[in-house]
C-alpha positions, 0 to 999 in steps of 0.5 A, a space after each residue: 905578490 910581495 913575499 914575506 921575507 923580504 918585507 921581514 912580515 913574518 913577525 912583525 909588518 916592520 920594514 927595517 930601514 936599510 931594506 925599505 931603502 934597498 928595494 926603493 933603490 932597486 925599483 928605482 934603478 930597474 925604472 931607469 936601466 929597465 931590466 937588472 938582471 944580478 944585484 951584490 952586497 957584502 955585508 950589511 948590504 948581503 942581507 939588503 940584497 938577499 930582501 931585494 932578490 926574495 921580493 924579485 926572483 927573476 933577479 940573481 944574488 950575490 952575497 959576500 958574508 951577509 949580515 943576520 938580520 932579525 
């Protein structure tokens, strides 16, 4: 189930750049450590952990002044 936030598909079916990056490297880190239970960011890299924490909700997020992402 891929929920519509994290994909930024509510208005339009394009992935911005950082996020598509974001969940590639969380899937690829959960693929190498098994199970992450918290990702971080701060920043630019708060809004990128709010996407990867919305399309997995069993994973907590830590976010320091996260960006607006449109």
């Amino acid at each position: 189930m891929r929920h519509e936030c994290a994909s930024n598909s509510i208005l339009s079916k394009f992935i911005p750049a950082q996020i598509q990056a974001a969940e590639d490297y969380y899937d690829a880190m959960s693929a190498k450590y098994k199970k992450i239970s918290y990702v971080c960011g701060n920043s630019l890299g708060g809004v990128t952990t709010n996407a990867v924490a919305i399309k997995h909700p069993e994973v907590k997020a830590f976010t320091l002044d996260p960006a607006y992402s449109s």
